[in-house]
mmCIF file of the N, C-alpha and C atoms, coordinates in Angstrom:
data_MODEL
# 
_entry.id   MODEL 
# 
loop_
_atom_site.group_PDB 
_atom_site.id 
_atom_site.type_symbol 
_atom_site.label_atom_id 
_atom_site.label_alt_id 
_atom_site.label_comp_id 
_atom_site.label_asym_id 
_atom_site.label_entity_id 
_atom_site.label_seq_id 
_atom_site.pdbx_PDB_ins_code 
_atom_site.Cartn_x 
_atom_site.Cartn_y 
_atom_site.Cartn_z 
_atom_site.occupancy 
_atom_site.B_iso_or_equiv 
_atom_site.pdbx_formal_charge 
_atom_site.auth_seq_id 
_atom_site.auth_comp_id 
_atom_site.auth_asym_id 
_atom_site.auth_atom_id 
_atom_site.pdbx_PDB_model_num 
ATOM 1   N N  . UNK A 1 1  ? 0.839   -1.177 0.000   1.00 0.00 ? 1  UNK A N  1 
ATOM 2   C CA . UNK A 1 1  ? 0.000   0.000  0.000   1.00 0.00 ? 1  UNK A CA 1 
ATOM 3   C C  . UNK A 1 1  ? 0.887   1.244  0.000   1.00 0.00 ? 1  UNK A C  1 
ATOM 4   N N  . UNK A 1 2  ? 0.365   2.214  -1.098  1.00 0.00 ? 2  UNK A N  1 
ATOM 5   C CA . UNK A 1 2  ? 1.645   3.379  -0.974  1.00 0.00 ? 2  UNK A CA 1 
ATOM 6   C C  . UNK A 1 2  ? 1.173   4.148  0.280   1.00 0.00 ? 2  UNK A C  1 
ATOM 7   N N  . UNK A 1 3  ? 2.182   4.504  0.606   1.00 0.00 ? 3  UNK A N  1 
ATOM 8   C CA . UNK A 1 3  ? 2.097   5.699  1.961   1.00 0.00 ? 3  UNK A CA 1 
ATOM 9   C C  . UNK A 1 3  ? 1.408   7.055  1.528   1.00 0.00 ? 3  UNK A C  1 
ATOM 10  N N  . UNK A 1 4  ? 1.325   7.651  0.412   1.00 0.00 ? 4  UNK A N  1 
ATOM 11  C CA . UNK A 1 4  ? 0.800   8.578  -0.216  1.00 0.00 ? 4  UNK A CA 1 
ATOM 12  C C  . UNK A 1 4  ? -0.375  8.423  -1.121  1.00 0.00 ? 4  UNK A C  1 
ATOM 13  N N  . UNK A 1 5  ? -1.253  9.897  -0.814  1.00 0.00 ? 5  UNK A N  1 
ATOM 14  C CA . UNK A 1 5  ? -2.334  9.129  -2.028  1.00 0.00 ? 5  UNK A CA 1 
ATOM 15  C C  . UNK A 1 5  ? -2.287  9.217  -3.100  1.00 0.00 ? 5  UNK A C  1 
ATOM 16  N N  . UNK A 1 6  ? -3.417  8.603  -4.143  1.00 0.00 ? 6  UNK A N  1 
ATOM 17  C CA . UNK A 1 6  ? -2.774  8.439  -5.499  1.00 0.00 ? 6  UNK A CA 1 
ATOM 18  C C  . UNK A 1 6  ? -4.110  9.686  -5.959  1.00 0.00 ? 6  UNK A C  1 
ATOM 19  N N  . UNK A 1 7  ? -2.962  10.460 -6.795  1.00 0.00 ? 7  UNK A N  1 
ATOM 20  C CA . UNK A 1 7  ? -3.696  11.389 -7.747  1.00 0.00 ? 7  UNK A CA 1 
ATOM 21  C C  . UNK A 1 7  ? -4.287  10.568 -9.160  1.00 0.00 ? 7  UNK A C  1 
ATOM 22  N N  . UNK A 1 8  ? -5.284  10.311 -9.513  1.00 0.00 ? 8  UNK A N  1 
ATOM 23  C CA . UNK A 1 8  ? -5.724  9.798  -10.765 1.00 0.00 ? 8  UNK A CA 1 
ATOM 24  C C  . UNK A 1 8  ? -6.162  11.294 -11.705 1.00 0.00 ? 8  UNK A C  1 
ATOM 25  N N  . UNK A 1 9  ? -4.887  11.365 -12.667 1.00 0.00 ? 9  UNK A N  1 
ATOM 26  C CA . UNK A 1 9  ? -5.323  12.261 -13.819 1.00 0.00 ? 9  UNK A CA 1 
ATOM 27  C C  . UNK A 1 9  ? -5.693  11.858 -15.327 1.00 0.00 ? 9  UNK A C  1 
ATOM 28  N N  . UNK A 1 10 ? -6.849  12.250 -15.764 1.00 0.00 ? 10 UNK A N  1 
ATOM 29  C CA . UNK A 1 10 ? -7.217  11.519 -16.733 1.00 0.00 ? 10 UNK A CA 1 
ATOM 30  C C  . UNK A 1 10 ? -6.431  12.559 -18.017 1.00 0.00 ? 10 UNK A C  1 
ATOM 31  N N  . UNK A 1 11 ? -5.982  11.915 -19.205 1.00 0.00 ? 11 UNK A N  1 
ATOM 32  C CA . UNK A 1 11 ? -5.033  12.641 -20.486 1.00 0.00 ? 11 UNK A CA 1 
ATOM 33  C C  . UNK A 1 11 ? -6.070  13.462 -20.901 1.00 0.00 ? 11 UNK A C  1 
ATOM 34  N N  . UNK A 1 12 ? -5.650  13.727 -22.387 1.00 0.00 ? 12 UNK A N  1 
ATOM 35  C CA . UNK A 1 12 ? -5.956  14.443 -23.580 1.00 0.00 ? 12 UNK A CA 1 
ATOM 36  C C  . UNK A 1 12 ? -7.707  14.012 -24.120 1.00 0.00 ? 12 UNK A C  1 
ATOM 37  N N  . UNK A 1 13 ? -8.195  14.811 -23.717 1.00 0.00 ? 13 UNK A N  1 
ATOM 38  C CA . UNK A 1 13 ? -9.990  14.629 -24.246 1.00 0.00 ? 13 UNK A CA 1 
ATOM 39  C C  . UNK A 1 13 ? -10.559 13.743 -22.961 1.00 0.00 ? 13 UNK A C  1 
ATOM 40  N N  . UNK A 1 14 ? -9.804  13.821 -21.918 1.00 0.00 ? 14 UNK A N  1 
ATOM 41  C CA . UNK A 1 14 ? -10.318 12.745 -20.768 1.00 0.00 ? 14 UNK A CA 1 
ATOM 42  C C  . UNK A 1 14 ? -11.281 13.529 -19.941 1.00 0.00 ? 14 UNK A C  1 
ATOM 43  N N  . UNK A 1 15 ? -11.968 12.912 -19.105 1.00 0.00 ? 15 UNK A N  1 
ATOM 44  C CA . UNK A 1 15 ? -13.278 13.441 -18.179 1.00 0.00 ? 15 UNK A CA 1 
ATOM 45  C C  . UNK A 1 15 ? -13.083 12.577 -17.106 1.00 0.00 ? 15 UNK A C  1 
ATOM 46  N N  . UNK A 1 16 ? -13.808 13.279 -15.738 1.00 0.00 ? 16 UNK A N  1 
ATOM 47  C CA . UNK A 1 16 ? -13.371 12.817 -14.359 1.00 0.00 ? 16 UNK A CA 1 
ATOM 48  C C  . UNK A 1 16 ? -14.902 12.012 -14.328 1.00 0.00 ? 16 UNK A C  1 
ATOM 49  N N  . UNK A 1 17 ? -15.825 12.674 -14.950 1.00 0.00 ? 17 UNK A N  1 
ATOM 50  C CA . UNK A 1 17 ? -17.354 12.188 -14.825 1.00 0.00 ? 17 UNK A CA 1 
ATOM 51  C C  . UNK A 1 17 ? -18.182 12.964 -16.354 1.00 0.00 ? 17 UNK A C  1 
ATOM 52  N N  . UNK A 1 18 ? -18.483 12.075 -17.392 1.00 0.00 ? 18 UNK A N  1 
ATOM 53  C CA . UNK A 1 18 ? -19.300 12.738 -18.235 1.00 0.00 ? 18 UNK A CA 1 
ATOM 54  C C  . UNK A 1 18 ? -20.694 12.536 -18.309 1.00 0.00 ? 18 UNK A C  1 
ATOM 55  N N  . UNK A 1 19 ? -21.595 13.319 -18.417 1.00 0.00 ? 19 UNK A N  1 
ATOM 56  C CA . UNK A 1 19 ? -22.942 13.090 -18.398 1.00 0.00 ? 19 UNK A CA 1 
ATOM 57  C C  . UNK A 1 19 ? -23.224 13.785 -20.125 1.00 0.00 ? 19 UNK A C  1 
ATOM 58  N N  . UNK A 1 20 ? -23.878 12.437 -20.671 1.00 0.00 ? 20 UNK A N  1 
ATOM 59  C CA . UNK A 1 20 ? -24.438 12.811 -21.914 1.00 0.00 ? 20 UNK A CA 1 
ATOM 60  C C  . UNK A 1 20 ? -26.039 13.149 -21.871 1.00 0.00 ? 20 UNK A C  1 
ATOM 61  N N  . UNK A 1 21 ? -26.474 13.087 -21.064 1.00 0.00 ? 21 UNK A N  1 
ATOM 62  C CA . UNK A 1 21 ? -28.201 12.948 -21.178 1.00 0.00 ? 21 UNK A CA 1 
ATOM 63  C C  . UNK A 1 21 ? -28.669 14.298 -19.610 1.00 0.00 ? 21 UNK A C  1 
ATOM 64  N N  . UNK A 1 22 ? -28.000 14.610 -19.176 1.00 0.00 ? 22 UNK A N  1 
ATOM 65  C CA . UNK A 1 22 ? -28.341 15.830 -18.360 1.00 0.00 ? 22 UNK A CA 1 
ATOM 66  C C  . UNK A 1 22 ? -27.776 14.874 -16.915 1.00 0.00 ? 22 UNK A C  1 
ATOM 67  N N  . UNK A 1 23 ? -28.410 15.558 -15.942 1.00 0.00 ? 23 UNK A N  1 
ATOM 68  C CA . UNK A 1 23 ? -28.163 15.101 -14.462 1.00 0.00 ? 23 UNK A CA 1 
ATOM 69  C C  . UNK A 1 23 ? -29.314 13.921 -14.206 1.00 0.00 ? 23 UNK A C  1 
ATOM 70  N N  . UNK A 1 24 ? -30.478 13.945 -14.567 1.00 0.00 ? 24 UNK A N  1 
ATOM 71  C CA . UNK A 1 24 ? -30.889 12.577 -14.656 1.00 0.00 ? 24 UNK A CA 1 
ATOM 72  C C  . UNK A 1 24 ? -30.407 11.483 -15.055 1.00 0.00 ? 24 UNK A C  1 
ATOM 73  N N  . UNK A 1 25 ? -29.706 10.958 -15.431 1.00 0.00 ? 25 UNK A N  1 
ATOM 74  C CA . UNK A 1 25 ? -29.197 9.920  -15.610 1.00 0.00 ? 25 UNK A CA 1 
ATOM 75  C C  . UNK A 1 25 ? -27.770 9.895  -15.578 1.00 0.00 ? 25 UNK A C  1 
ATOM 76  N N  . UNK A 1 26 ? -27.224 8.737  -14.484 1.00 0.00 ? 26 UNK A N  1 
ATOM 77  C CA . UNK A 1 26 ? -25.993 8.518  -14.412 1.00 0.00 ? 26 UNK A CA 1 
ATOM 78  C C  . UNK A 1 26 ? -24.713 8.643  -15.652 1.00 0.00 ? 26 UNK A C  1 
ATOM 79  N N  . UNK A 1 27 ? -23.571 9.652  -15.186 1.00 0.00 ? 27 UNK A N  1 
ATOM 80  C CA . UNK A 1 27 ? -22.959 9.559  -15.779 1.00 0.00 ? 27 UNK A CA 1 
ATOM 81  C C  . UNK A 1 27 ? -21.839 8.794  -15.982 1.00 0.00 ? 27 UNK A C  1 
ATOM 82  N N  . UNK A 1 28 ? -20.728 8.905  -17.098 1.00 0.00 ? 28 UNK A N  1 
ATOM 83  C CA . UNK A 1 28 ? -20.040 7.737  -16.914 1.00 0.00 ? 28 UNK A CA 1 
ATOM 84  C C  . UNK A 1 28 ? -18.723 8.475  -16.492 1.00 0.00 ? 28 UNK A C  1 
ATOM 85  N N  . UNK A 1 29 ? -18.188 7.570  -15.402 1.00 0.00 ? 29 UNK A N  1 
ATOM 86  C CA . UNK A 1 29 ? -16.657 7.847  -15.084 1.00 0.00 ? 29 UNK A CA 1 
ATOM 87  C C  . UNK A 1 29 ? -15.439 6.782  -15.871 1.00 0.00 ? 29 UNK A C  1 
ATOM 88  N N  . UNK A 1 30 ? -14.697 8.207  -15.884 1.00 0.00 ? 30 UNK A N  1 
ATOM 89  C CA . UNK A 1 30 ? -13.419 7.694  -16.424 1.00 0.00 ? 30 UNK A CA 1 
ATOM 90  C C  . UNK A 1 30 ? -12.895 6.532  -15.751 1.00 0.00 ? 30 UNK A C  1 
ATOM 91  N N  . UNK A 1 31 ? -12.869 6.796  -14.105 1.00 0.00 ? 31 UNK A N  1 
ATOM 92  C CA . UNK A 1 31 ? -12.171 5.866  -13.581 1.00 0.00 ? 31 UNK A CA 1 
ATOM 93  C C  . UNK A 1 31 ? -12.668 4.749  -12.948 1.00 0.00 ? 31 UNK A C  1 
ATOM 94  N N  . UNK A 1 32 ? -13.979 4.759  -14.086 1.00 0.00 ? 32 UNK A N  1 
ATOM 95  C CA . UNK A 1 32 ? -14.945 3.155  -13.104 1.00 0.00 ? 32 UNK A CA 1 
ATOM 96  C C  . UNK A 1 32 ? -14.170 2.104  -12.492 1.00 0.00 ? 32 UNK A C  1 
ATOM 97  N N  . UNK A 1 33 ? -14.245 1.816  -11.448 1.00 0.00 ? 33 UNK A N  1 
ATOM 98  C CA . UNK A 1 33 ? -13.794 0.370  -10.645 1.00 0.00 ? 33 UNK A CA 1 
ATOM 99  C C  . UNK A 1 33 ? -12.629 0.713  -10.073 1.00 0.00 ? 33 UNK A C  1 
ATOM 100 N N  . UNK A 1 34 ? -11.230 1.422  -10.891 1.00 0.00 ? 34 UNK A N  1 
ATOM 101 C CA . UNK A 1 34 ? -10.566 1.574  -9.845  1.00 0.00 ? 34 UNK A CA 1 
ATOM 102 C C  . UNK A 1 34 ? -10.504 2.685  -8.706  1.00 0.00 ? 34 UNK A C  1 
ATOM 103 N N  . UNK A 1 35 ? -11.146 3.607  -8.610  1.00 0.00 ? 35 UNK A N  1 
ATOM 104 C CA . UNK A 1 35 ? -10.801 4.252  -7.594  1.00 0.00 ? 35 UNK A CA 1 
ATOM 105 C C  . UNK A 1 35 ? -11.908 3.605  -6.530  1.00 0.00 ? 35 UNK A C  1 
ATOM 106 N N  . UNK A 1 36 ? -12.491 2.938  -6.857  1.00 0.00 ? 36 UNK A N  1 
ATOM 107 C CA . UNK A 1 36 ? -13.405 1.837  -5.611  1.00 0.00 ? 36 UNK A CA 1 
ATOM 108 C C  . UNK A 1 36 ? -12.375 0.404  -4.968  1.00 0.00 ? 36 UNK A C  1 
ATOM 109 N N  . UNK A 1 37 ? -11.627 -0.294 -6.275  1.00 0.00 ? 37 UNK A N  1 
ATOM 110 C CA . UNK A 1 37 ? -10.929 -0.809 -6.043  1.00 0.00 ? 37 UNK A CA 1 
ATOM 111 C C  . UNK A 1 37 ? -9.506  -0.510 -5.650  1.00 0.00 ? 37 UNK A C  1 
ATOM 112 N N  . UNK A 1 38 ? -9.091  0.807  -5.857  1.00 0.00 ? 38 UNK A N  1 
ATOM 113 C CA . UNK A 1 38 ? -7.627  1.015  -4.738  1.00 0.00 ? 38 UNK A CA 1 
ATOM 114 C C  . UNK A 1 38 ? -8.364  1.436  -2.840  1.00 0.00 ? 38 UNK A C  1 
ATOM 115 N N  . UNK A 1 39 ? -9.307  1.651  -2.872  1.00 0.00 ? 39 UNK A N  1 
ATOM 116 C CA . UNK A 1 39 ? -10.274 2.195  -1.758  1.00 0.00 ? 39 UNK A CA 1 
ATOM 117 C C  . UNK A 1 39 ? -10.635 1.262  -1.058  1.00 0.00 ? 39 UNK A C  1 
ATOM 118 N N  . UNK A 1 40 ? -10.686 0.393  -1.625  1.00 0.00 ? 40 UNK A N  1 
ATOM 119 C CA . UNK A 1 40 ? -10.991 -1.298 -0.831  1.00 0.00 ? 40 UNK A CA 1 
ATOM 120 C C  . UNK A 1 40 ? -9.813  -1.539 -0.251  1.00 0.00 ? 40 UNK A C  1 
ATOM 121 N N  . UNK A 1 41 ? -8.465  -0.964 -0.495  1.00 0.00 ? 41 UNK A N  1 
ATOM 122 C CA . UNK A 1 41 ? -6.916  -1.706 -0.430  1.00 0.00 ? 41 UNK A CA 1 
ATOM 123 C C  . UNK A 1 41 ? -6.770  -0.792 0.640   1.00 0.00 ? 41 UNK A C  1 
ATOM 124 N N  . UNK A 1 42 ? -7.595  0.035  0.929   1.00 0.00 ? 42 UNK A N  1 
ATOM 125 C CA . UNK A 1 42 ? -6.940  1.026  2.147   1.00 0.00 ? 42 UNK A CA 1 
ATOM 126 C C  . UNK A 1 42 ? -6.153  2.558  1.445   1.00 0.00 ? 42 UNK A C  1 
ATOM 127 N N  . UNK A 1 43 ? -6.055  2.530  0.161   1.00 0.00 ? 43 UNK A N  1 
ATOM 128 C CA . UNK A 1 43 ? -5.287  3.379  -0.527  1.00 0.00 ? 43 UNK A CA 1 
ATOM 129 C C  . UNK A 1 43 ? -6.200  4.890  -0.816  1.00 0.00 ? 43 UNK A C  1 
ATOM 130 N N  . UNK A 1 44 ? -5.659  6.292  -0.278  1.00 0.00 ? 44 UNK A N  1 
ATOM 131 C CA . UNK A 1 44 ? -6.360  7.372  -0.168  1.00 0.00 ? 44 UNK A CA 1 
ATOM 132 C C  . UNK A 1 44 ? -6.340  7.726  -1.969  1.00 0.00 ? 44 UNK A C  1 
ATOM 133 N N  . UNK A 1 45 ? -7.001  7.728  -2.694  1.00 0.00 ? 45 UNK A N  1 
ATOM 134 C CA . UNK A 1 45 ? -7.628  8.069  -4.064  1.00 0.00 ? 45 UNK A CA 1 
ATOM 135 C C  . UNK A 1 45 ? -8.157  9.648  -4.309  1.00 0.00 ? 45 UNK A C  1 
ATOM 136 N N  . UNK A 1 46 ? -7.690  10.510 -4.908  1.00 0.00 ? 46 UNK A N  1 
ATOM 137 C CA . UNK A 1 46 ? -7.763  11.518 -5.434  1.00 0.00 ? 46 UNK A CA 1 
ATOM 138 C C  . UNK A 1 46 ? -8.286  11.542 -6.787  1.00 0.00 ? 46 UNK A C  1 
ATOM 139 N N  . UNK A 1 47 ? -9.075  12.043 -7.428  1.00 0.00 ? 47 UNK A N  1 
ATOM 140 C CA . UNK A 1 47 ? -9.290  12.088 -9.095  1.00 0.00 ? 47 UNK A CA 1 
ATOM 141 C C  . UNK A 1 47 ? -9.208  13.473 -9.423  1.00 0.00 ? 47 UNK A C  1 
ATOM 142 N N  . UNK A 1 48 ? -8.619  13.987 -10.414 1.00 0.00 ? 48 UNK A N  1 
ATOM 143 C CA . UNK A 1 48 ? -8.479  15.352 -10.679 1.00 0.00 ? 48 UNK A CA 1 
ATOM 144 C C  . UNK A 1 48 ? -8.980  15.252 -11.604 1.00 0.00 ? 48 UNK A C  1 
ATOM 145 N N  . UNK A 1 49 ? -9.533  16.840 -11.647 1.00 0.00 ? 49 UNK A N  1 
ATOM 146 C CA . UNK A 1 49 ? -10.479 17.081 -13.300 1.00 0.00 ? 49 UNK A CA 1 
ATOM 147 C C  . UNK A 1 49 ? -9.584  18.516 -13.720 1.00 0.00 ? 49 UNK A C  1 
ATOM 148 N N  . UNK A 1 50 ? -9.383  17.930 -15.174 1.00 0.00 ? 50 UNK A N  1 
ATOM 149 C CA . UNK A 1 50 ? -8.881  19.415 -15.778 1.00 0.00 ? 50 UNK A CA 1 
ATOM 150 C C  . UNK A 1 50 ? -10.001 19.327 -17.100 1.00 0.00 ? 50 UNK A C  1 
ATOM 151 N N  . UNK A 1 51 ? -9.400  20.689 -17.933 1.00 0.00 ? 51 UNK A N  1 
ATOM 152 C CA . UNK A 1 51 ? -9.599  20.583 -19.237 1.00 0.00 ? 51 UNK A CA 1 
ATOM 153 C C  . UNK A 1 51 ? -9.781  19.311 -19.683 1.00 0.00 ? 51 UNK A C  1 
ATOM 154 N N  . UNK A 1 52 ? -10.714 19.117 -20.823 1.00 0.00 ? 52 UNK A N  1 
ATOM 155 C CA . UNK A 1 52 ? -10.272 18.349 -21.351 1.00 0.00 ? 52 UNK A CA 1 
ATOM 156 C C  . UNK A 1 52 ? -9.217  18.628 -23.184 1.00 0.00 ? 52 UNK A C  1 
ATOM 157 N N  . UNK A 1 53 ? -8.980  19.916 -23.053 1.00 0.00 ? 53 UNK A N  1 
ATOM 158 C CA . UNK A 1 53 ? -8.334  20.009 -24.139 1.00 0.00 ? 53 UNK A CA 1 
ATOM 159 C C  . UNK A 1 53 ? -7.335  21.110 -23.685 1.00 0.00 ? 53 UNK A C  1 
ATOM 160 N N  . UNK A 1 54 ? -6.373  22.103 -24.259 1.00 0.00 ? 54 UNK A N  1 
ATOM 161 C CA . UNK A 1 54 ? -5.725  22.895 -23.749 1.00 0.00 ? 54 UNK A CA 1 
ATOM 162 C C  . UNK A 1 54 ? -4.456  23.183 -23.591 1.00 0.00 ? 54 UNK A C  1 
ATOM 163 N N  . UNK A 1 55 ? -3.849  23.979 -23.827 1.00 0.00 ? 55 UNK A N  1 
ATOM 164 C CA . UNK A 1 55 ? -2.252  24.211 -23.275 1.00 0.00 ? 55 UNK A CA 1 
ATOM 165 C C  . UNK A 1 55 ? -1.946  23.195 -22.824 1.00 0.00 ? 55 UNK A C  1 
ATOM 166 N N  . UNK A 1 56 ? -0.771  22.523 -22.747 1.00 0.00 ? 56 UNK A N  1 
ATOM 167 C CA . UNK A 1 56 ? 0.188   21.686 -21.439 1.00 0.00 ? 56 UNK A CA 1 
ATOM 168 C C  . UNK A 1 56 ? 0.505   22.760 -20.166 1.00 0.00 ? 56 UNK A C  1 
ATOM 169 N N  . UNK A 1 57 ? 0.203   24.179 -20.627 1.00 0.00 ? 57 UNK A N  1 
ATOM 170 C CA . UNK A 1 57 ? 0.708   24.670 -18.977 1.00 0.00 ? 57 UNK A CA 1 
ATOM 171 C C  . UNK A 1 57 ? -0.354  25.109 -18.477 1.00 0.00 ? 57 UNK A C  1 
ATOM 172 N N  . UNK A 1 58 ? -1.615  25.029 -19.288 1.00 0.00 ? 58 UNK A N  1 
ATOM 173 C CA . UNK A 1 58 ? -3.009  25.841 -18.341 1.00 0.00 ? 58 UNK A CA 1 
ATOM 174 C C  . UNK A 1 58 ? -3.081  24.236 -17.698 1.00 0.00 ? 58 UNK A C  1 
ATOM 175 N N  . UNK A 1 59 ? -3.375  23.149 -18.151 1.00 0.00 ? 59 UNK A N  1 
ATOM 176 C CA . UNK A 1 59 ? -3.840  21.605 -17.787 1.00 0.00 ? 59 UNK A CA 1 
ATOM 177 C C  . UNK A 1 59 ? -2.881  21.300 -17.211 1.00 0.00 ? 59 UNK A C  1 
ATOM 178 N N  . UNK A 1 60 ? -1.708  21.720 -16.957 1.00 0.00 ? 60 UNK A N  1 
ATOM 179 C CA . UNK A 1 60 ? -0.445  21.467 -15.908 1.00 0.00 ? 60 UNK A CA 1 
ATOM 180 C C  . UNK A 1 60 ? -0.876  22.194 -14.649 1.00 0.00 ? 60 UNK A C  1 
ATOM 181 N N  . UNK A 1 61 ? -1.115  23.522 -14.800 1.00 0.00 ? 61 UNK A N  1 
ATOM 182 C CA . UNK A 1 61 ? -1.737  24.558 -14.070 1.00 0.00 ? 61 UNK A CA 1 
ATOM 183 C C  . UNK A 1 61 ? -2.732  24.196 -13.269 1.00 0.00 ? 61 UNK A C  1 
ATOM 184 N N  . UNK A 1 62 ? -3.615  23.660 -13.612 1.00 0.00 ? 62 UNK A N  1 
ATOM 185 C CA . UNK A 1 62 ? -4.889  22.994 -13.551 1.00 0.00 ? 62 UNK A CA 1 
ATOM 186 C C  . UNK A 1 62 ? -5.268  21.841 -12.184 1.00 0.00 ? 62 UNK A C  1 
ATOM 187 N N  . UNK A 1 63 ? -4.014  21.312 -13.197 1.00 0.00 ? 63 UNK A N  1 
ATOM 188 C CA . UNK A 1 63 ? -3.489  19.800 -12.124 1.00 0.00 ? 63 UNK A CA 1 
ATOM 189 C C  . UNK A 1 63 ? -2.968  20.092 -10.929 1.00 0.00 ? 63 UNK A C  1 
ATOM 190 N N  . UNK A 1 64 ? -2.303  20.922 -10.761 1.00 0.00 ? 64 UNK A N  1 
ATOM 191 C CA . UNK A 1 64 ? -1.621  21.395 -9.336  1.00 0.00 ? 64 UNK A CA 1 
ATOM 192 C C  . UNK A 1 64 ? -2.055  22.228 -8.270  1.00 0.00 ? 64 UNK A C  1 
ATOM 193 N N  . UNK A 1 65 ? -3.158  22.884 -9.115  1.00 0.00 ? 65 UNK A N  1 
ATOM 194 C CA . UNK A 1 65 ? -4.630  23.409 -8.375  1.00 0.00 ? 65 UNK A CA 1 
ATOM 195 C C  . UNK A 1 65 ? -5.173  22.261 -7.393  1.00 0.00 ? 65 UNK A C  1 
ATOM 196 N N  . UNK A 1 66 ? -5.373  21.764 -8.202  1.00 0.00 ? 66 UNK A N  1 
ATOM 197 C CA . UNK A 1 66 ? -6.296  19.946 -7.808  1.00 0.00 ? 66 UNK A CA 1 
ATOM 198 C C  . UNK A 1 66 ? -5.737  19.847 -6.597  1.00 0.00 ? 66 UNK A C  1 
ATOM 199 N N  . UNK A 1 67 ? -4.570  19.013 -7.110  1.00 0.00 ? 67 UNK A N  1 
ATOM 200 C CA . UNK A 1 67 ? -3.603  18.688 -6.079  1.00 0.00 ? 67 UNK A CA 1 
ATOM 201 C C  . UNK A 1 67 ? -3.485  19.626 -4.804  1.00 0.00 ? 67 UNK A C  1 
ATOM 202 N N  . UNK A 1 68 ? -2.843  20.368 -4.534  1.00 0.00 ? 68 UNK A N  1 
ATOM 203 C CA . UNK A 1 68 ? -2.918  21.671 -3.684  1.00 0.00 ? 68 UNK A CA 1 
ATOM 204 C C  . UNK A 1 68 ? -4.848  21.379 -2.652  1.00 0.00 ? 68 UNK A C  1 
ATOM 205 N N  . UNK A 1 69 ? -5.690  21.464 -3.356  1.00 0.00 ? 69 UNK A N  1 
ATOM 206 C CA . UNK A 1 69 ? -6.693  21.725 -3.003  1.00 0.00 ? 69 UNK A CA 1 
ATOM 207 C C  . UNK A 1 69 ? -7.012  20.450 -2.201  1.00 0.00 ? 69 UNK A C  1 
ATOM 208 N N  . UNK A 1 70 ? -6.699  19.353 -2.940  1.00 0.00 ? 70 UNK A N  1 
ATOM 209 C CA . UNK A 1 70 ? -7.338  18.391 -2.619  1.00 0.00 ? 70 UNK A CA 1 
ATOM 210 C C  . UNK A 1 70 ? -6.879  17.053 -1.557  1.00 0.00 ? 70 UNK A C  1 
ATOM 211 N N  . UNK A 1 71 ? -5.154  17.271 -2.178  1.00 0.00 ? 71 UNK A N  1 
ATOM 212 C CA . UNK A 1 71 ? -3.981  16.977 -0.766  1.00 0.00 ? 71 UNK A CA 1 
ATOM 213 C C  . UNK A 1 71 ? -3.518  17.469 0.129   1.00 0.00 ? 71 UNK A C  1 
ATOM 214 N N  . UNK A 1 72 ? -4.266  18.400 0.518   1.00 0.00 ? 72 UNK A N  1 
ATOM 215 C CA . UNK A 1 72 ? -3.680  19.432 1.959   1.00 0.00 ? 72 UNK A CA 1 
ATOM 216 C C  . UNK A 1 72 ? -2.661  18.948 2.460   1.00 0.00 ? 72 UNK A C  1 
ATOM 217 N N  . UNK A 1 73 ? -2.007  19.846 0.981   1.00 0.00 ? 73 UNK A N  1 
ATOM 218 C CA . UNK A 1 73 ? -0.362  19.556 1.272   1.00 0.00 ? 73 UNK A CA 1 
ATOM 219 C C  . UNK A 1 73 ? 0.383   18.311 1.527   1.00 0.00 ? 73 UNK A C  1 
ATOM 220 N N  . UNK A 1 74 ? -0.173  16.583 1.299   1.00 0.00 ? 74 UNK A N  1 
ATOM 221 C CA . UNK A 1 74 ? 0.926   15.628 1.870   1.00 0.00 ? 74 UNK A CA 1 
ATOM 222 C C  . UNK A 1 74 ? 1.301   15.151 0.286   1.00 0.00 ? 74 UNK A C  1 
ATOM 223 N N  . UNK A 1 75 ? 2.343   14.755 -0.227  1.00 0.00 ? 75 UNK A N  1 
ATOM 224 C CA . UNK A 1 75 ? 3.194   14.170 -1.238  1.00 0.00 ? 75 UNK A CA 1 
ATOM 225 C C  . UNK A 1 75 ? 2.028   13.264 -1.557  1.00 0.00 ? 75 UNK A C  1 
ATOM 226 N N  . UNK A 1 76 ? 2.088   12.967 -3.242  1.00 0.00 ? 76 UNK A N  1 
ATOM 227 C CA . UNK A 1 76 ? 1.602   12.410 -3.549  1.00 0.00 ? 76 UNK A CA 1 
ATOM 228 C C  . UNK A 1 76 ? 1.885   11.468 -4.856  1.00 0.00 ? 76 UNK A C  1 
ATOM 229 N N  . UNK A 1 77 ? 1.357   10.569 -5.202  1.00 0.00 ? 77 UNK A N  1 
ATOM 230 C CA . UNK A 1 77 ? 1.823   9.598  -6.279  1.00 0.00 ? 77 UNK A CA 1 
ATOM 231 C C  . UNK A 1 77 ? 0.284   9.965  -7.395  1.00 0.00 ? 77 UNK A C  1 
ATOM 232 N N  . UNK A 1 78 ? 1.219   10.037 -8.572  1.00 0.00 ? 78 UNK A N  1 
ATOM 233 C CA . UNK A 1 78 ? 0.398   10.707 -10.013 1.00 0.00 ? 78 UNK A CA 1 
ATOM 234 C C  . UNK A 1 78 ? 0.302   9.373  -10.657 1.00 0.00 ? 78 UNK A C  1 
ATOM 235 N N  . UNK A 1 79 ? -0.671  8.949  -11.436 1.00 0.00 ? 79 UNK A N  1 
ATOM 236 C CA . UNK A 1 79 ? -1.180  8.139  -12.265 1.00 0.00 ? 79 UNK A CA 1 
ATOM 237 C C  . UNK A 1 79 ? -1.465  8.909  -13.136 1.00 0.00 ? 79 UNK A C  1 
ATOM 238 N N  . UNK A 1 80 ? -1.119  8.966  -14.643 1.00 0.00 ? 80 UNK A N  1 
ATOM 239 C CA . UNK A 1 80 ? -2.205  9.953  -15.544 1.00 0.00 ? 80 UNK A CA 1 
ATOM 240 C C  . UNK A 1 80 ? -1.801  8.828  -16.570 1.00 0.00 ? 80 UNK A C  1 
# 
C-alpha cells in the first residue's frame, strides 16, 4: 500500500465524470472500478479534473490546483 495518495489524472480529451443525457441519468466515469478498487486496499484516491483540451501549462496549471486543493499539502503519487 503506498504511503501517499494516489492522484488519478485523466489525459488528452479525458473526463473525471461525463454526463451525456443531463443530471438525470448517471454519468459515466473515467475511472470506473478503480478508484473503488484502490479504496478497498486502504489506498487514499484523489481524481483530478482538468480541461479536457488545452495548453500543457493551463492543464499542468490545472493539475496542481487539484492537487494543492485536494492533498492538503501531503506528497503524492500521479497516475495519468
Amino acid at each position: 500500500t503506498p504511503k501517499n495518495p494516489i492522484i488519478l489524472a485523466h489525459g488528452l480529451f479525458g473526463f473525471d465524470e461525463l454526463h451525456l443525457a443531463g443530471a438525470k441519468i448517471p454519468g459515466i466515469h473515467y475511472w470506473r472500478g478503480i478508484t473503488d478498487a484502490l479504496a478497498a486496499k486502504g489506498i487514499e484516491v484523489i481524481t483530478a479534473s482538468v480541461s479536457p483540451s488545452g495548453s500543457i501549462e493551463a492543464r499542468a496549471a490545472k493539475l496542481g490546483e487539484n492537487i494543492e486543493m485536494k492533498a492538503a499539502g501531503k506528497s503524492v503519487n500521479i497516475i495519468a
